[in-house]
N, C-alpha and C positions, 0 to 999 in steps of 0.2 A: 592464413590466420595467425599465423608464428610471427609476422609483420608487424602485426596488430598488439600481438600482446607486448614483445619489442618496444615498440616505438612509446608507448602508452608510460611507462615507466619512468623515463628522467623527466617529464613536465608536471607529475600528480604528485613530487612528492611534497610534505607538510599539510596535507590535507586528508583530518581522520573525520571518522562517524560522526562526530560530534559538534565541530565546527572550526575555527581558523586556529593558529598558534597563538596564544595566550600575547600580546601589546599591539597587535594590529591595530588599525584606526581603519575609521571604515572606509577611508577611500582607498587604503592598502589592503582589505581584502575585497573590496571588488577589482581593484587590479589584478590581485591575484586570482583570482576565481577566474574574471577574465580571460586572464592568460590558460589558466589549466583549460578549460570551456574549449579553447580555440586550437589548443593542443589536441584533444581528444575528438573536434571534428573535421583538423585536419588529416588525422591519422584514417578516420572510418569513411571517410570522404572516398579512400582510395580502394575501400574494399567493395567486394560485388553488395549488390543491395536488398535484404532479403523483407519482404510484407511481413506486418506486422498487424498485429489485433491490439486495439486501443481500451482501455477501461478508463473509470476514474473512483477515488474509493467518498463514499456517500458520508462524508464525515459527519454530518449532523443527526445519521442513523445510527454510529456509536453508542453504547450502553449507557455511556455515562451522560449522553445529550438527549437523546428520544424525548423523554421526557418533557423536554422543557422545548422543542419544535416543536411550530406549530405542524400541524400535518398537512397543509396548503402550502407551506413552505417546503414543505420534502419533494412536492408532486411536482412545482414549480421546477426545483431543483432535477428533478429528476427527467424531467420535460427537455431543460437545456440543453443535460447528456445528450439525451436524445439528438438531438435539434443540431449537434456540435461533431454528431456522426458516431457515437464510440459501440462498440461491440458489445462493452457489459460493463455492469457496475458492482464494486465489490463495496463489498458490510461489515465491518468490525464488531462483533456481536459478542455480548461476555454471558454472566451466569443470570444476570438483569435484562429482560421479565421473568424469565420462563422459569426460573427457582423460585421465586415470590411469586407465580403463579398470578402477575400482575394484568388481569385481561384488558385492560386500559391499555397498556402499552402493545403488547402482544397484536390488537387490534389494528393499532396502528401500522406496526412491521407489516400485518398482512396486506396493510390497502398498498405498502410502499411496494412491496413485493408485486403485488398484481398491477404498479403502473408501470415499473421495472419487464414485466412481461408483457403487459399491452403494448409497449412501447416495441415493442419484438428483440430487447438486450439479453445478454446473457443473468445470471447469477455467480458471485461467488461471494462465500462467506468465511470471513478466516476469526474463527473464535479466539478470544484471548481472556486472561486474565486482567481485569481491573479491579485494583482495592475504593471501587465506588461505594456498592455498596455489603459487598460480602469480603469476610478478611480469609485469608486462604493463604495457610503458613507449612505447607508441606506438598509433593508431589502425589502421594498418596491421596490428601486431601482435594487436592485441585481432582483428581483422577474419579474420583467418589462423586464429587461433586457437578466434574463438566460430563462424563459422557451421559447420561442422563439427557441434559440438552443439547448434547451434540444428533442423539438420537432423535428427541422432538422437533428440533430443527430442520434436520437432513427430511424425514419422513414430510413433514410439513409444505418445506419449500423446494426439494427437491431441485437443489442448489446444482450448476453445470461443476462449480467448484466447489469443494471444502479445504479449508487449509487446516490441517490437524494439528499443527504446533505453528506459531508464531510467535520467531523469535524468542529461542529459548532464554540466552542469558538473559534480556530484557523480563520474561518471564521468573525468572530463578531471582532477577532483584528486586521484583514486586512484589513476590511470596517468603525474601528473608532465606532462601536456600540455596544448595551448591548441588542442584542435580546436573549429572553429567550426561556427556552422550549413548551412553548405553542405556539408563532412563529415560530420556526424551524418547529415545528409538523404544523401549517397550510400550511407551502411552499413544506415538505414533501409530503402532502396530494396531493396538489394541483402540483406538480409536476410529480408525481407518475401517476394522473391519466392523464396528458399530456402525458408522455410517451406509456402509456397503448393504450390511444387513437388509434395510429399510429404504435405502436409495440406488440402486446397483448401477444406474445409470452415471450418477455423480462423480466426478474426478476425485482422489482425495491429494493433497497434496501435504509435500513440509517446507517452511520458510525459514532462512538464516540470513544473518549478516554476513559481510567479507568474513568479520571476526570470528563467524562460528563457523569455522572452517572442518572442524572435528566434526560437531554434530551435521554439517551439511555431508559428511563421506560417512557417517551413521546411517543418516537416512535411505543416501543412496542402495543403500544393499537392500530395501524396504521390494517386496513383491507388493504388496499393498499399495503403494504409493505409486500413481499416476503420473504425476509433477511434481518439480520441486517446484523453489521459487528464492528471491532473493529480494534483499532492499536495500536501497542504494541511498546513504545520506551523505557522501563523501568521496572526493573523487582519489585520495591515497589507498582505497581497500579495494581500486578497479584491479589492482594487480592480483591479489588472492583469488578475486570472482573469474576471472582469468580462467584459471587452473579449475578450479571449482567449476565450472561451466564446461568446460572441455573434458573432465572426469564424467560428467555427466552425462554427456553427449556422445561419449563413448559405451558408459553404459544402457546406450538406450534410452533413458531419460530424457523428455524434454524441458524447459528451463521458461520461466517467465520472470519481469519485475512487478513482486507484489504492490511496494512500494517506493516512491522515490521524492525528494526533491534538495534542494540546494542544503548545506551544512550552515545555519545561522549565524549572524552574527552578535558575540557579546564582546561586551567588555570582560577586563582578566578581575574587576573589583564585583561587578554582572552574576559572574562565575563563581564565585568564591559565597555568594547569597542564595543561588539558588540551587533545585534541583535539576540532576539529569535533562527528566521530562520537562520541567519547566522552561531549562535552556534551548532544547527542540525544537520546541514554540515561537523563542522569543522574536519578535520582528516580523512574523508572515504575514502580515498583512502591507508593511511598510511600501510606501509608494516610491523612496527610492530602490528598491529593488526589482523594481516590475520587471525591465529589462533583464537584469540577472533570470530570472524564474523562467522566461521564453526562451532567454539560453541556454539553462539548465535544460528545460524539456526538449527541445535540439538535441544537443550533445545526446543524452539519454535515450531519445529513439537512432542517432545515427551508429549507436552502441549497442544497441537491443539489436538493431537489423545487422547490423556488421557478426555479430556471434550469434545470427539465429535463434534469436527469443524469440518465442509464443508471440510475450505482446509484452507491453508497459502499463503503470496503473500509477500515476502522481497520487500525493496523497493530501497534500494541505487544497481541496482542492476549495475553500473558499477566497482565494486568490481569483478564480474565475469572475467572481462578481463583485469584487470592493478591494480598491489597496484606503489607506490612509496616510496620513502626512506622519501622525504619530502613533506611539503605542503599538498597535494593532499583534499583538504578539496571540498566536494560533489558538489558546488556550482560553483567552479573557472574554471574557463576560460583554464586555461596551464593542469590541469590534467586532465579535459574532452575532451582535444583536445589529449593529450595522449591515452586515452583512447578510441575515433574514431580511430586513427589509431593502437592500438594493434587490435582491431573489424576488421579492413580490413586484417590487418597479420594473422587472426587466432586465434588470443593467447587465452588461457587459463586457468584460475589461481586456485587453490587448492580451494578456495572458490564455484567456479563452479563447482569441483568435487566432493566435501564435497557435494553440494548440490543434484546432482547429483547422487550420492549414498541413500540418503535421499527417493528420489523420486523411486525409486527400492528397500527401507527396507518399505516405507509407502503407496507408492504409489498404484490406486486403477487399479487391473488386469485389468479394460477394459480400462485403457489410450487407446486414440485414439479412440476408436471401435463407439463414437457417433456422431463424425463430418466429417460423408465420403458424401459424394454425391453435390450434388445442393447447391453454394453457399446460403445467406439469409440476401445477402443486394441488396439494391436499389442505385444502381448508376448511374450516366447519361450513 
């Protein structure tokens, strides 16, 4: 494994979280990307091969979307996972419904939840903060405010995972604060054993970037914690995850990717207009990238299996069913709504196949064989 981390080193660098070096054009960062991609599966190529558990995350079950899917469009969606082989499906679930007490929605999570188990997948739900609809300007307050629903949740759906923190710094610049690692580690704590409380079977886990590299050896010391986990937008912060993974691994801990997919591309004028989140977004849907996205989720599982991950969980996943010529940036309005309706046509895209092939080169022979019988949630 010393090989691995080695070698990985001189072809990933200029490539952070967030996306290329500020004057690239785009054919010079798919060349580069390219080249890194091809670095990183030359390198894991050589190492033994270890099975892997496949997810994908339900983006259009998000807080900030429920709402506005139709619920035929989730089941659909939720059908493909299925259909595409993956082990479980994970949920980004914020303070929206269950603080507004919004049974209209709440309604809805539970039919998603019960085709997600009919289907015989796993669960996992990694709660986060979004300023969608509640403004949450301290650690204290987000603290007050989520275990409450971490608790109706957990009891509820009786989730295989929970992730108790997601992405802290990402959290700390949503909420306008500078909580550190020894606060994230007491809300972790104390999260952890709320869920435990009411779900005892549930994993709980905590998720960082390369970058949060502090809080990711915070966590670690957690008897509470189950799993960590990691998210990969960038292939310069493989070298931190490195170290970070192997710490982990030593103490016992095991390691998954919660999330992952390729670092965007903007322009440096792009950049300078928008935000963070917004740059994230920009492009995933774009049809000249198809190719990129199958090669990132390559690289990525021959990454995950080479340092013995749990499993992988891409995150933009409406890439499965619609690229476009233009626009198509992860977050908009016109390409998500395209993208509902290829879900109702059918459709899908070489990216779902790529991935899908993936999950049959990596994938762990007893797919399925653990979630047959007696659903193990509590619904009214």
């Amino acid at each position: 494994m010393a090989r691995l981390a080695v070698g990985l080193l001189g072809a990933l660098a200029g490539w952070g979280c967030t996306g290329p070096r500020a004057g690239l054009t785009m054919e010079q960062y798919r060349e580069r990307l390219e080249g890194g991609l091809a670095a990183v599966d030359a390198i894991t190529a050589r190492q033994e091969r270890h099975p892997l558990r496949f997810g994908a995350n339900l983006f259009f079950a998000h807080e900030g979307l429920i709402e506005h899917v139709p619920l035929d469009v989730l089941e659909k969606e939720i059908d493909a996972f299925h259909a595409m082989g993956l082990d479980r499906v994970d949920i980004n679930m914020g303070l929206f419904p269950w603080r507004d007490r919004d049974e209209g929605i709440i309604a809805k999570y539970d039919a998603v939840v019960r085709r997600i188990r009919d289907a015989g997948m796993d669960l996992a739900i990694n709660p986060q903060y979004s300023p969608v609809r509640h403004r949450i300007s301290s650690l204290d307050a987000w603290t007050r405010a989520s275990l409450p629903v971490y608790e109706q949740i957990a009891r509820r759906y009786r989730p295989e995972i929970l992730v108790t923190v997601h992405e802290p710094t990402t959290m700390n610049a949503r909420m306008g604060v500078d909580a550190g690692p020894r606060e994230w580690k007491e809300f972790a704590q104390a999260a952890a054993r709320t869920v435990k409380r009411v779900s005892p079977t549930t994993r709980c886990g905590a998720g960082a970037l390369a970058s949060e590299a502090e809080y990711f050896m915070a966590f670690l010391g957690l008897s509470d914690l189950d799993v960590l986990s990691v998210d990969i937008y960038g292939l310069k912060g493989l070298k931190g995850l490195n170290r970070m993974i192997g710490m982990a691994h030593r103490a016992g801990k095991p390691v998954y990717i919660e999330e992952t997919w390729r670092p965007p591309y903007t322009s440096p004028r792009a950049r300078r207009r928008k935000s963070l989140e917004t740059i994230s977004a920009t492009g995933i849907g774009l049809l000249a990238f198809q190719g990129l996205d199958a090669a990132w989720l390559r690289a990525m599982t021959g990454y995950a299996s080479a340092w013995k991950l749990e499993s992988i969980t891409p995150f933009w996943t409406q890439t499965f069913f619609k690229y476009v010529s233009k626009r198509g940036d992860g977050l908009g309005r016109e390409y998500n709504v395209e993208v509902m309706e290829a879900i109702r046509r059918g459709e899908r895209t070489a990216t779902y196949r790529a991935y899908q092939d993936l999950i049959r080169e990596y994938g762990r022979k007893s797919h399925g064989a653990a979630r047959r019988g007696a659903p193990r949630w509590d619904l009214p």
